[in-house]
Residue frames as qw, qx, qy, qz and C-alpha x, y, z in Angstrom:
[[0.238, 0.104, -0.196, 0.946, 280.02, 253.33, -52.51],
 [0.032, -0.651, -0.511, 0.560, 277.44, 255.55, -50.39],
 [0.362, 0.727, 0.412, 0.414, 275.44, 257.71, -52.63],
 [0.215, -0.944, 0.013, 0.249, 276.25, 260.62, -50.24],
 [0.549, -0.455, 0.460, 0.529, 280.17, 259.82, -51.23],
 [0.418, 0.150, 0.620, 0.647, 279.50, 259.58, -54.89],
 [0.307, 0.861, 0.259, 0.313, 277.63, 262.85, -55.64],
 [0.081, -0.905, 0.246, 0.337, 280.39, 264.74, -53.78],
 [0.522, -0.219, 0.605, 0.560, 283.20, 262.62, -55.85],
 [0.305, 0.651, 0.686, 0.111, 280.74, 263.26, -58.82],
 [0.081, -0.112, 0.051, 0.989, 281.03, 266.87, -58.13],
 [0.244, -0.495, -0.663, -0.506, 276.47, 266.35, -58.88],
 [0.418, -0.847, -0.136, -0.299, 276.04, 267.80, -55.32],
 [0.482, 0.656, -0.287, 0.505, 278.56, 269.05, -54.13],
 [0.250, -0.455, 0.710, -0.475, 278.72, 268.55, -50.25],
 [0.382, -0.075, -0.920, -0.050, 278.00, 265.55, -48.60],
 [0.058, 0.277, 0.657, -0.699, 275.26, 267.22, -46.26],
 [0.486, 0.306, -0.052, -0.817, 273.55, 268.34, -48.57],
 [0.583, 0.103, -0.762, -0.261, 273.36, 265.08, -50.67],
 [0.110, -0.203, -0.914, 0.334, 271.63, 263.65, -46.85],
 [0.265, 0.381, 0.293, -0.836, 269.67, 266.38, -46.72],
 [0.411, 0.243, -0.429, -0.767, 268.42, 265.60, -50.16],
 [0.526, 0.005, -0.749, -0.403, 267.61, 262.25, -49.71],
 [0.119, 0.283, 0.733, -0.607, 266.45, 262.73, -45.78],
 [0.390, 0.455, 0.142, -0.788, 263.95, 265.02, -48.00],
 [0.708, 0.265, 0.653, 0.050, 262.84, 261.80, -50.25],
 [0.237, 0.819, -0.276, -0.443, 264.31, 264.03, -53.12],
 [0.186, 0.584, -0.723, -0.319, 266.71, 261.26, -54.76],
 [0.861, -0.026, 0.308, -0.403, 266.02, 257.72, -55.79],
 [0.195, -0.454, 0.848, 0.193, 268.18, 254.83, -56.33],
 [0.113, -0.120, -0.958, -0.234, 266.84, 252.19, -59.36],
 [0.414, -0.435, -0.693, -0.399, 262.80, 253.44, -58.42],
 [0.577, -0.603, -0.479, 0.272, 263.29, 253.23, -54.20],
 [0.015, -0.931, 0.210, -0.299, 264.14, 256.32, -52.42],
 [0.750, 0.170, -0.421, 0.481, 267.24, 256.60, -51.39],
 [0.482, -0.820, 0.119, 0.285, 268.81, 257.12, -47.65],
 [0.197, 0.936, -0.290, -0.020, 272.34, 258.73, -47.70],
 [0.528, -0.406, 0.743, -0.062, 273.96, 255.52, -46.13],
 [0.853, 0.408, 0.262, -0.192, 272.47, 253.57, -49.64],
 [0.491, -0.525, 0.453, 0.526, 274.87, 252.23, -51.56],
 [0.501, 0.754, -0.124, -0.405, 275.64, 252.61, -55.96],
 [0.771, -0.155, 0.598, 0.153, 276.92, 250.53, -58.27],
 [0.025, 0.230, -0.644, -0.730, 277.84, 250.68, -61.98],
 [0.115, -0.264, -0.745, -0.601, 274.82, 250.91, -64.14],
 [0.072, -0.616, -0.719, 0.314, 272.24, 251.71, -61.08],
 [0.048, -0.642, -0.238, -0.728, 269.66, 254.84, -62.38],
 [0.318, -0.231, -0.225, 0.892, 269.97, 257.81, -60.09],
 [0.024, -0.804, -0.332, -0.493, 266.86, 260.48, -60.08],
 [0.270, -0.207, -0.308, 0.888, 267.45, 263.67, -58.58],
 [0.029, -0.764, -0.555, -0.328, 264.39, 265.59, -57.59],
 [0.366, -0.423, -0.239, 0.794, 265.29, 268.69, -56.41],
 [0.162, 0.576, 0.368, -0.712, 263.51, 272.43, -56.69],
 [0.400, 0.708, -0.026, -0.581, 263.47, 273.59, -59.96],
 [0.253, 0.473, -0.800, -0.269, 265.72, 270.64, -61.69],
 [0.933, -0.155, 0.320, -0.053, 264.92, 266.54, -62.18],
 [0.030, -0.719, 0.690, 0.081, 267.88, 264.69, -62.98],
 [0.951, -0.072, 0.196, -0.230, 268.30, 261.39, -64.38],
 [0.314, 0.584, -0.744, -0.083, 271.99, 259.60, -64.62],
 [0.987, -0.011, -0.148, 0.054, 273.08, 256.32, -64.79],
 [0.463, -0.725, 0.498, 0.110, 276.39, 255.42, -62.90],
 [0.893, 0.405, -0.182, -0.077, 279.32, 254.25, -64.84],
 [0.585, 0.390, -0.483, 0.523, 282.20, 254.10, -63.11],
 [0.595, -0.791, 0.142, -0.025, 282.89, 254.25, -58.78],
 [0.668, 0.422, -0.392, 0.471, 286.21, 255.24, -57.92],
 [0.761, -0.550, -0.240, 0.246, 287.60, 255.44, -54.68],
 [0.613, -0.142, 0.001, 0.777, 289.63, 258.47, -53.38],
 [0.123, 0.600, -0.112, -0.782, 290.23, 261.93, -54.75],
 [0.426, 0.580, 0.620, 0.313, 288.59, 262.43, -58.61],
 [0.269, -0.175, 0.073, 0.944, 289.64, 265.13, -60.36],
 [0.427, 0.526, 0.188, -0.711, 287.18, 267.47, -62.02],
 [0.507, 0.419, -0.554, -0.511, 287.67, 266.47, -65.52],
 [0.300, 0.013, -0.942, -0.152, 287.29, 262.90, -64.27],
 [0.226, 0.085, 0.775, -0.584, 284.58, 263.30, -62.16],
 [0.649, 0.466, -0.008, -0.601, 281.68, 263.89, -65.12],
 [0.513, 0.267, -0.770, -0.270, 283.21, 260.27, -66.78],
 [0.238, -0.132, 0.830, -0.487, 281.15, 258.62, -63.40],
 [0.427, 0.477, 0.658, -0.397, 278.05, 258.89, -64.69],
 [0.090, 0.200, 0.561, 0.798, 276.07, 259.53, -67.82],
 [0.395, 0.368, 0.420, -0.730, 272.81, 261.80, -67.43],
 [0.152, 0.378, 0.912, 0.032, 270.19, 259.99, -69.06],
 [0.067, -0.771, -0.531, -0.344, 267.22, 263.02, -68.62],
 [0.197, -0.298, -0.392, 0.848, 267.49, 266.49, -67.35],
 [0.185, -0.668, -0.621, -0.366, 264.59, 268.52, -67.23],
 [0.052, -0.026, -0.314, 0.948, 264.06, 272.32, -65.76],
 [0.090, 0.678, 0.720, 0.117, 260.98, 273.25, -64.69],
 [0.165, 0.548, -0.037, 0.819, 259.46, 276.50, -64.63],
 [0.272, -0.262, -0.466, 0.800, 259.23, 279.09, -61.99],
 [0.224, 0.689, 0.367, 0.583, 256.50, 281.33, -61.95]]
């Protein structure tokens, strides 16, 4: 599945423009490599999300195909590291 497709199914970013926009803006990385938006995910591949004030680290467990409810959409992945930074 296209990472763009699986952070909206995810519900982890919540359009799929924005989730291009994030990784036009070398912001996300797939297993180490940045990721384009056209890149695809797999069960078990690590997922960093750099993004302003948050880093994100999940691991995919599960790609499903279709609609995903909310309550199933947070059994895709497991976050691994999250980490706020400050703001001054």
């Amino acid at each position: 599945m296209r990472i763009d497709k699986f952070f909206k199914l995810s519900r982890i970013i919540k359009r799929r423009t924005e989730a291009k926009k994030a990784c036009d803006n070398s912001c996300i990385l797939i297993n180490g490599k940045t990721a384009k938006a056209g890149d695809i995910v797999k069960p078990l591949d690590k997922i960093e999300i750099h993004c302003r004030n948050k880093n994100l680290e999940i691991e995919v467990l599960e790609i499903l195909e279709g609609n995903v409810s909310t309550s199933r959409s947070s059994q895709l992945y497991r976050v691994v590291k999250e980490k706020k930074k400050e703001i001054d």
